[in-house]
N, C-alpha and C positions, 0 to 999 in steps of 0.2 A: 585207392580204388583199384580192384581188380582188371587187371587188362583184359579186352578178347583177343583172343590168342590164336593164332595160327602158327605153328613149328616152322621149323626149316625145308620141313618133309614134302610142303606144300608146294615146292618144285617152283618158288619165284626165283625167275632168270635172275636179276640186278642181285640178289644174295650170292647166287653160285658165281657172280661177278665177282663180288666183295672178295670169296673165301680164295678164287680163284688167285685174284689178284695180291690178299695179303699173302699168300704162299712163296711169294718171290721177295715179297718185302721184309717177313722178319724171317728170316728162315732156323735161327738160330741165338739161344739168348744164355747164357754162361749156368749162372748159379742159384740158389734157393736160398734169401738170405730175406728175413722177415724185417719190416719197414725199410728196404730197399729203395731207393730216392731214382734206382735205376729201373727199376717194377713201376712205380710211380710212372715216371718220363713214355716209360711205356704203355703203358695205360691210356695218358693224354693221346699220346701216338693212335692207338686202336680207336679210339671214343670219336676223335674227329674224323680219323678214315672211316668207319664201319656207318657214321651219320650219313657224313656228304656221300657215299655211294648208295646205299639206301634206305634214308629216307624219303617221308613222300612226299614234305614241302622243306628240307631244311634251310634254317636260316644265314642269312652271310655273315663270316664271322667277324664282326667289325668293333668300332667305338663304340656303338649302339647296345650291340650284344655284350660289350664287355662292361658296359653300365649296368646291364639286366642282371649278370653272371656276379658280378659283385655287391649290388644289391641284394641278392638272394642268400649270398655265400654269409655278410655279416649279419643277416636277421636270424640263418640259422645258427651261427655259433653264437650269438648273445641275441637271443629272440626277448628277455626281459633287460637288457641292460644292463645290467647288473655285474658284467665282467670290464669293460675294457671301458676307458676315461677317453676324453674328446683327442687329447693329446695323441690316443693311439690312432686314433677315428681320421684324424689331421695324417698321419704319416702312413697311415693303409691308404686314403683316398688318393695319395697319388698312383698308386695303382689301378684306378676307377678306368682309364682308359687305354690301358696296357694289358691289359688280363687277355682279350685278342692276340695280340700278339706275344704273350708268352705260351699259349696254347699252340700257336703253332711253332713255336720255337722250342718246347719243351721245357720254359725254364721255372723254374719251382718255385724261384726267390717271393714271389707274395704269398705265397701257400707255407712256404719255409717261419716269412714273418707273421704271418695271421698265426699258426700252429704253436712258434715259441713264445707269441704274447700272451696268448691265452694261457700256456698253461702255468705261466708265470701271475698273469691275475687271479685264477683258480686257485694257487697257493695262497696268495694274499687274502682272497674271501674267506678262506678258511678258517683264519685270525679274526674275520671280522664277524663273520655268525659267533664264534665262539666268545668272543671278549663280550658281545650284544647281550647273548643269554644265561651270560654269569652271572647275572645281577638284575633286580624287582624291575619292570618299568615302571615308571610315574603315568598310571591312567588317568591321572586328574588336570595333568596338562594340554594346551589347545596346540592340536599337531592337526597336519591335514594331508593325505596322501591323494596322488594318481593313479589308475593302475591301467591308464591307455599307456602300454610300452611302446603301441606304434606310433605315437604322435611325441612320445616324449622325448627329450633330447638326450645324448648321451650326458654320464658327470665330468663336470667342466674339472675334477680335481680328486684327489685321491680322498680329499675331504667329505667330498659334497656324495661320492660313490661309496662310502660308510653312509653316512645318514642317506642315501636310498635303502641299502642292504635294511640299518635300522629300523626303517617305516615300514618297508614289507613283512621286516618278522614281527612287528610289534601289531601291524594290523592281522595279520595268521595268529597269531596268539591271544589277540583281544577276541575275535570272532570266537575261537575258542573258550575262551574263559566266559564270552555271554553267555555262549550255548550253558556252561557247566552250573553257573546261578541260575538260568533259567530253569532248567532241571530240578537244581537242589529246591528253588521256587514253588516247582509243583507246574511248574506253566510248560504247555504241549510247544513243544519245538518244531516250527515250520520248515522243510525239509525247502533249501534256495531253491530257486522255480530254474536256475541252468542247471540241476545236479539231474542224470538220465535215470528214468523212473528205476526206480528197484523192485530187484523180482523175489524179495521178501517176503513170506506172507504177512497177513495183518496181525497172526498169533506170533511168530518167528518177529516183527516189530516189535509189539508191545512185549515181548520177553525181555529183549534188548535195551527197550528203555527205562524197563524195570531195574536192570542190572546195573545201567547208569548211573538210575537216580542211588539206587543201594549205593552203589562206589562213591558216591561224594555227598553223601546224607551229613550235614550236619558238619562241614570243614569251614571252618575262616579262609577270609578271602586269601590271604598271604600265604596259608596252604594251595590251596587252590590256583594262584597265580603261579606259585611254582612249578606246580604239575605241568601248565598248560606250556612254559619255558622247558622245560625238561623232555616233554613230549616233542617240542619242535626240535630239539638239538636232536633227539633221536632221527625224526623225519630225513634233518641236514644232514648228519652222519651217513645214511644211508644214501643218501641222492650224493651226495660229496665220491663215498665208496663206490657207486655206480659208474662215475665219470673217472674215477680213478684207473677203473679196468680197461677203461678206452685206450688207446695205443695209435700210434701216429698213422696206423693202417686205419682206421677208425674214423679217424678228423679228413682222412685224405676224402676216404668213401665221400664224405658231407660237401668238399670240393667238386670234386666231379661230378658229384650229384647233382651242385648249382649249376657246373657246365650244363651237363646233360639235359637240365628240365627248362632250359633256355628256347630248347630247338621246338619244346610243345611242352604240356604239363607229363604227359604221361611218356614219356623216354627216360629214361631212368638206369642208373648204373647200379649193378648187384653185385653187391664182393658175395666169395664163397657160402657164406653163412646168408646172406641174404639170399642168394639164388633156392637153398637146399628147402627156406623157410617158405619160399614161394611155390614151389613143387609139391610139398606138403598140403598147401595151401588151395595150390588148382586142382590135386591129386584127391583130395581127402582123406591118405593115409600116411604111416611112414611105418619104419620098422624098427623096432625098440622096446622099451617097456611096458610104456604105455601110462605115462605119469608127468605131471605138470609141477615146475620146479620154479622158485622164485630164491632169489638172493637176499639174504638176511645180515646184515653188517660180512662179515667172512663166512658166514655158514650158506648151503644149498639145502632150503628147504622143500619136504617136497606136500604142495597142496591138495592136488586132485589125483587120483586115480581114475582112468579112463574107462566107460566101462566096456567091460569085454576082454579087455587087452590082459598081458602075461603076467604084471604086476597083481591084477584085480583078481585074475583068476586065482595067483597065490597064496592070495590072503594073508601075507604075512608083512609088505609093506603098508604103513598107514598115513594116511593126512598129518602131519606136522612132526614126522621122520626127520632129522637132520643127518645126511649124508656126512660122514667123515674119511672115508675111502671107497676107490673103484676099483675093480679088480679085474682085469679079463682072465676067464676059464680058471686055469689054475696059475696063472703068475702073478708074481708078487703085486700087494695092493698101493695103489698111488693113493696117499693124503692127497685131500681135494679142498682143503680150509682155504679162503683164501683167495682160490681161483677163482678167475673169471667164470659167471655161469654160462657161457657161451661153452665155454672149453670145459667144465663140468658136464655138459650133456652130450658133447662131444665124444664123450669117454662112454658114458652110460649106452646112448643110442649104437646098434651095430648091424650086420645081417643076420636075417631072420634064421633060428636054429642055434647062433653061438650063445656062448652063455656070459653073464656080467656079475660079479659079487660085491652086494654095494654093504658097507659097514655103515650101519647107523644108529642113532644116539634114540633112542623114545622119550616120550614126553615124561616118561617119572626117570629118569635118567639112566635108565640101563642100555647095555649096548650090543647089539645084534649085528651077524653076519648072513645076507639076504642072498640065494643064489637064485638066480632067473631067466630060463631060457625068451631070448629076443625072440619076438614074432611080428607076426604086420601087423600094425594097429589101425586100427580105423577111426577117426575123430568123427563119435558121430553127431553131432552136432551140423557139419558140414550138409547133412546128407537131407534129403527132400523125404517128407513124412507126412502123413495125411491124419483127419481126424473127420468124425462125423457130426451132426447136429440136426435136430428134428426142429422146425419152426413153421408153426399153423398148419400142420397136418403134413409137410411135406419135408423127407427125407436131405439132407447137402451135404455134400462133401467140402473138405478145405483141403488143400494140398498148401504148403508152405517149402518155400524152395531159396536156402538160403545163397548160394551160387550157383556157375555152373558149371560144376566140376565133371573132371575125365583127366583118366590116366593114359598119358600120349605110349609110355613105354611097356604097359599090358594091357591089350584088346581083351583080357578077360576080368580086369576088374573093373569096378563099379563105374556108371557113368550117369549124369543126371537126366538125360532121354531115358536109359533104360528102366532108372527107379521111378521117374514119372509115371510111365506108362505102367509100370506094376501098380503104383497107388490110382494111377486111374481105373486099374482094372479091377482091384478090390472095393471102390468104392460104387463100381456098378451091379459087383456083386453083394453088397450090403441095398442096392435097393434107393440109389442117392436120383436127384431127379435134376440133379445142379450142381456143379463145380464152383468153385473161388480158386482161383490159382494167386496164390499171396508173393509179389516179389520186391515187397516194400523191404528196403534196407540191401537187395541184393545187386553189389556192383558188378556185377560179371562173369566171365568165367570164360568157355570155351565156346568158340562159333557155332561149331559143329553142332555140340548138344541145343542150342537155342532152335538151330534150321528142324533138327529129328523133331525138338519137344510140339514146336509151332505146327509141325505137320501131323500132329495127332488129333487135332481139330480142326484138318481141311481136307479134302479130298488129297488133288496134289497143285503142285504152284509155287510161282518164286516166293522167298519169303523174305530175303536181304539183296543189295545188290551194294558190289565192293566195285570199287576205281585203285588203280595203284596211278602213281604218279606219269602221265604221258603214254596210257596204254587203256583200250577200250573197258568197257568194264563189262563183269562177271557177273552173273547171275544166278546165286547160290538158291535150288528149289528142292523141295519135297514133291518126291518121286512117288511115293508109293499113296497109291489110291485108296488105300484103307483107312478108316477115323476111329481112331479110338475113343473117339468122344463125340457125339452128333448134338446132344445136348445142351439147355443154358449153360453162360459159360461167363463167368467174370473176372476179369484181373486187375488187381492189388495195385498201386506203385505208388509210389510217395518221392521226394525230394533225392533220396539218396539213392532209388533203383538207377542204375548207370549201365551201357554200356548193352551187354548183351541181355540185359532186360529190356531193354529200349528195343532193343528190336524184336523182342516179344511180343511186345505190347503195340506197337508199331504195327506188324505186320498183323494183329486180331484186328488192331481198330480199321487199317485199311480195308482191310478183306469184310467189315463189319458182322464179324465172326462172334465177337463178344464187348460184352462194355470194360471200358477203362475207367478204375474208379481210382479217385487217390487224390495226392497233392494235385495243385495248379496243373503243373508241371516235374518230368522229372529233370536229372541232373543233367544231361545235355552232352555226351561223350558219344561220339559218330565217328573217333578211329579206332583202325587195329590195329595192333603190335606186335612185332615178333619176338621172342627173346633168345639172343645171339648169342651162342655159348662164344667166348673170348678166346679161349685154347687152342681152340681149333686154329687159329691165325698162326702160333707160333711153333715149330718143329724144334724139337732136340730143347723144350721148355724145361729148366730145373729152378726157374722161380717161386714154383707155386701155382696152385689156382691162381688164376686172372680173373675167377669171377664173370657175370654175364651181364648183355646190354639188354634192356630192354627199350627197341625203336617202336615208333611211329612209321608204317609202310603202307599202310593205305587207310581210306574213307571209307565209313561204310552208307548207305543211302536206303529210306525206304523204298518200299514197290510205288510209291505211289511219286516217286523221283526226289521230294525231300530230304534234306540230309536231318540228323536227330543231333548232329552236333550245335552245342549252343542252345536250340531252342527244346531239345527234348521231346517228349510226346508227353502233348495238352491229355490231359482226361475229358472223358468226355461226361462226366458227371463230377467238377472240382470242389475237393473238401478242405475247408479250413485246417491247418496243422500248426502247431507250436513253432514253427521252424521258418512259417510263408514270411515273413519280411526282413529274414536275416541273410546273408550273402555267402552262399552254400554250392553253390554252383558250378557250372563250367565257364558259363556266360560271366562269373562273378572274377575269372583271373586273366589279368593284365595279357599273358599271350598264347593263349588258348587259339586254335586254328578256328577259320570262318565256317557260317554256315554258306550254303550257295547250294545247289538244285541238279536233277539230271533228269535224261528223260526217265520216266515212269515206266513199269515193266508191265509184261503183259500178264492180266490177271483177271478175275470174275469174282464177284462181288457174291460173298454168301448169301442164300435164299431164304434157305430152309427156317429161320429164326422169326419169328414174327412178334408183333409186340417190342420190338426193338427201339422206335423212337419215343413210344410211351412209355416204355421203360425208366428210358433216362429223363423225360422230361416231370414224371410222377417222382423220381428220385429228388431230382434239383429243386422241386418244390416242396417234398419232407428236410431237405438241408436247410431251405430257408424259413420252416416254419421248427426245427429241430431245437430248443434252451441249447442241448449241449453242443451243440455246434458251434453258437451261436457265442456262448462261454470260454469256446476255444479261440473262433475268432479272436474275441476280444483278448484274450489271454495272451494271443501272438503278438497285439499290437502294443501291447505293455510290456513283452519280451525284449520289444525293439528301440522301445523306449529308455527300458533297463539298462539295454545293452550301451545308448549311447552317456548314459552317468555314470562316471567314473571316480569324482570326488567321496573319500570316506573323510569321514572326523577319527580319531585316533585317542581321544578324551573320549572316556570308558562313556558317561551320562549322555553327551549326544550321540555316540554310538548306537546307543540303546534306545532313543528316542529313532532313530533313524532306522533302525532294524522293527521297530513296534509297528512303525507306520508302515513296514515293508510286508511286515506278519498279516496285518489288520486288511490289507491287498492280498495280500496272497493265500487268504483263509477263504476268497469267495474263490479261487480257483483251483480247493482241492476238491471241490464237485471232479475234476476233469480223472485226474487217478482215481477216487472212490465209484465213479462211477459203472454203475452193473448192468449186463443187459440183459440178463434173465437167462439165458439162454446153457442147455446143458452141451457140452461138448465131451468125444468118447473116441476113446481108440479103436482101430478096427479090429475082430477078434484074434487077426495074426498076434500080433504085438500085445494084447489082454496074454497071449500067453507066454509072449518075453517076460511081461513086467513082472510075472507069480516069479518067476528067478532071479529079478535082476532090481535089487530095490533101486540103484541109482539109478536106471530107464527108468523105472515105478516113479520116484522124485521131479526125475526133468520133466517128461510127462503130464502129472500133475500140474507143473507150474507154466506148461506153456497151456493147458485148460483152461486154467485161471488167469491168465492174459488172455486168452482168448471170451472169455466170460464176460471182461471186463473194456472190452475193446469194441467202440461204438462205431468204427468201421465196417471191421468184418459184420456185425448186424446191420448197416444199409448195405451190405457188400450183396447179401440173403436177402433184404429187403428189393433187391433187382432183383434176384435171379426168383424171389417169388411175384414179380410184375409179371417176368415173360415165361413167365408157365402158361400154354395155352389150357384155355379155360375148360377145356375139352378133356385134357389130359392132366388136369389136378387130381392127386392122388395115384397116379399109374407108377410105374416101376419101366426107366428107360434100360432097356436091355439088347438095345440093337447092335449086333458088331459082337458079341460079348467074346465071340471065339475069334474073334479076331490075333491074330500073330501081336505079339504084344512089341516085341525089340526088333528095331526095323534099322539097319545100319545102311 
């Protein structure tokens, strides 16, 4: 989940305490030596100083904590079980209430043993996938697998941890081999009801399973069986090679990472490559090529070109290039087989201006040398983008806003206040009489941009109100009196909006600005964090990056004194989702901080909107009289139900009786994907004249239309904002403000 983010810049005393203070403490640290057990020692050192000074409830570091910290640390190195036997389980748990005190003592010894057993059982699975899928399995035998790993126990014997390994790949390859007879059958294949919808189209499907069915037209099973063996070993080859490139910097990170998320969920340790990926991340840019690269057994394959970026514009790199050297400007080229795809992009990405020459291999196997001057790339994806829709005579707008990005290190690039308010400004001038602001799926981003964006639809007024630990609280407002938007106004949120959505959404429905339409509830995230560059603690550093903290330093609170931690912000109009009765949440993790209340800020209650209770109340009674809603409901509550059977048969015939009966269910709720809601959706003319250049925009484009076509939300989203149109003014063109200053910092 994306943190909100306040820098260092933000002039919190208790930080210039930390930095103040660590500057006597480490003042000086030898050498640069990679997995360093001395880098390490230090590390732990920094993590528990930089907490207990600030943050803003941290916890004591005791027996308790060190029960949490070891809990966490072996689910994430063997989260299926499938590496380490009881026996190891038995001689790491005396560790269970020492982990404390070796934290504060520096001493490595359980991290040392966790690290060397592991990758001593890692070797061992290796023999054991392999030796598995050498040879036919017997689908006619009565086998029975679990796939709850959290309830299951570790293997009592190096015996019984082969036949797990066994059953998981036998049941990964049965499931397979149904899917391939059912094809070769002629029978439509029901896509599992947990796999996340695809942004396919329905032609781009049916070509796919055309090619399928062509591919195994007419094979014996014993062909067939082997394929779907064959295909898994590759799968395990590559996940095996993935784990391979890990390095004891790697496994440490996942250590201190169970330290760190002890003290809240969202405090978190970043080594170097994490930190740069998170900047990217809140930034929505980097500088580089401008190309997405995945690991292919030893090769760096590259998938996507970005659009816009220096790759795309060259036109000479393509989707499924295999990289075999990188070359900076004119010296000599490094073979990259092999490497780590971390340290493969490492080489590629550089400052904008220099240049990279990559050697690659093309799909009919000839081999090119690629030169490419690095420029800033912009992921756009990241960025907030509008689209239009006509329904019953009247004009809308959709703004969709995936985070809330801003670049802390240039006040002149992009930021999500200021692109809002450009798509709001376009969309008034196309003649829209209605916004949706969509921030379903978006966890967060920057404070800042949330306070600007929320004050483009109030006059001025507080909009969040932040506590730091033992110090009065703050009252972060929107200053400027101008509204970019006076307009109906609806926003989006669903399950997974966290964080500085919440207090978007928070701060319209307070101020009764606009309706909240969406899940129940959202995800329930009411802190902020800062993230601590590490370096800065040590002088005369030749270790290396250290990597950055991301803490917990304050609560944030609505205006109306409410905290949104834990309980979120209720919609005020709640819609069924596929997701409401599974444990998704903030409220849903073990030590997650409290909600609790402050006083309420001073504020007024928007006027201007009428038809606002009948609004919502004409909405909730289209939900409850809506089929597909109603479909979905029932859909979530069979989700949850799924979720808790865990028993498969592993004898190919009741397999397939067990998969028929799942089809035969899950065929009355592919109503919920097929579903259309008529409705045309369109770019605004800015962007009508990117896409004539740019087919990849022309593509994405496209296909978020068609989610949005298909998307029974966003039409009750329109179905609100066509309640509170006053009846007066149906059919008008809202044009007030138009000249308004649009970027208000």
């Amino acid at each position: 989940m994306n943190a909100i983010m306040k820098f260092m810049k933000r002039n919190y005393k208790i930080l210039i305490l930390v930095v103040a203070l660590a500057a006597a403490l480490w003042s000086f640290v030898p050498r640069e030596v990679k997995n360093d057990p001395e880098k390490d020692r230090l590390l732990l050192e920094l993590l528990t100083f930089v907490i207990e000074k600030g943050h803003y409830d941290p916890a004591k570091i005791d027996d308790a904590f060190s029960k949490g910290v070891y809990k966490s640390y072996i689910e994430a190195l063997d989260p299926s079980k499938r590496f380490f036997v009881q026996a190891d389980i038995d001689e790491f748990s005396k560790y269970e209430t020492l982990i404390d005190d070796q934290i504060l003592s520096r001493d490595l010894s359980f991290f040392d043993l966790t690290y060397s057993r592991l990758e001593k059982r890692i070797e061992e699975s290796k023999k054991y996938y392999k030796d598995i899928l050498s040879k036919p399995f017997d689908y006619k035998k009565d086998e029975v697998t679990n796939t709850d790993y959290e309830k299951l126990p570790f293997a009592k014997n190096d015996s019984e941890l082969r036949d797990r390994w066994y059953k998981q790949i036998k049941l990964s390859t049965l499931a397979s081999l149904t899917n391939k007879l059912e094809i070769q059958e002629g029978k439509d294949v029901v896509d599992d009801e947990f796999s996340p919808e695809s942004s396919e189209s329905a032609e781009a499907k049916a070509e796919k399973k055309a090619k399928e069915k062509k591919a195994i037209e007419k094979k014996p099973f014993d062909v067939l069986e082997k394929e779907t063996r064959e295909s898994q070993l590759k799968s395990l080859d590559e996940y095996f090679g993935f784990i391979k490139d890990l390095d004891r910097d790697d496994w440490f990170s996942v250590y201190i990472n169970s330290i760190a998320t002890r003290f809240d969920p969202h405090t978190s340790y970043f080594a170097p490559d994490d930190k740069e990926r998170f900047d990217v991340s809140i930034s929505g840019k980097l500088e580089g090529i401008g190309a997405r690269l995945q690991k292919k057994n030893d090769f760096t394959e590259i998938t996507e070109l970005i659009s816009g970026g220096p790759a795309w514009r060259g036109k000479e790199l393509e989707p499924g290039d295999v990289v075999l050297k990188v070359a900076q400007g004119d010296k000599e080229a490094v073979d990259v087989v092999g490497m780590r795809l971390d340290d493969v992009v490492k080489k590629i990405k550089g400052p904008k201006g220099t240049e990279v020459r990559l050697t690659v291999k093309r799909n009919d196997g000839t081999i090119k040398i690629i030169s490419i001057i690095r420029d800033e790339v912009e992921i756009e994806e990241t960025y907030a983008k509008s689209s239009v829709v006509e329904k019953n005579g009247q004009k809308y707008g959709i703004i969709y806003l995936p985070k809330f990005y801003i670049d802390f290190e240039d006040r002149n690039s992009r930021d999500a206040a200021k692109d809002v308010a450009k798509e709001v400004e376009r969309l008034k001038e196309a003649g829209v009489q209605g916004i949706v602001m969509d921030v379903r799926d978006n966890g967060g981003g920057s404070l800042k941009t949330v306070v600007d964006i929320a004050g483009l639809f109030i006059d001025k007024g507080p909009i969040v109100q932040i506590k730091s630990a033992g110090k009065n609280k703050e009252v972060l407002s929107d200053t400027d009196p101008k509204i970019q938007w006076d307009g109906p106004l609806v926003v989006m949120i669903n399950g997974f909006s966290a964080s500085a959505s919440e207090i978007l959404a928070a701060a319209i429905q307070d101020y009764k600005r606009g309706i909240i339409i969406g899940s129940t509830q959202s995800y329930g995230k009411g802190t902020v964090q800062n993230v601590i560059d590490l370096n800065q603690f040590v002088r005369g550093n030749s270790m290396g990056d250290l990597g950055a903290l991301k803490t917990t330093t304050q609560k944030f609170y609505r205006i109306n004194g409410g905290s949104t931690q834990l309980n979120g912000v209720s919609s005020d109009v709640a819609l069924p989702d596929r997701y409401s009765y599974l444990k998704m949440g903030e409220r849903d993790i073990d030590n997650a901080m409290k909600w609790d209340k402050i006083d309420p800020a001073d504020y007024k209650v928007w006027t201007k909107q009428g038809n606002f209770d009948l609004a919502i109340e004409k909405s909730k009674k289209r939900m409850e009289q809506n089929p597909q809603f109603q479909l979905i409901e029932e859909n979530a509550k069979w989700i949850k139900q799924r979720q808790d059977e865990n028993d498969f048969h592993l004898n190919i015939d009741k397999f397939k009786q067990e998969q028929t009966a799942l089809e035969l269910k899950a065929k009355k709720y592919k109503a919920i994907s097929s579903y259309i809601n008529n409705l045309k959706f369109t770019s605004l003319p800015y962007e009508d004249e990117m896409v004539k250049k740019d087919e990849t925009l022309k593509e994405k484009r496209d296909r978020w239309h068609e989610s949005l076509s298909k998307d029974v939300y966003v039409e009750e989203a329109l179905n609100v904002l066509d309640d509170l149109q006053p009846d007066s003014q149906k059919g008008t063109v809202n044009l007030k403000n138009k000249k308004e200053k649009l970027v208000r910092s």
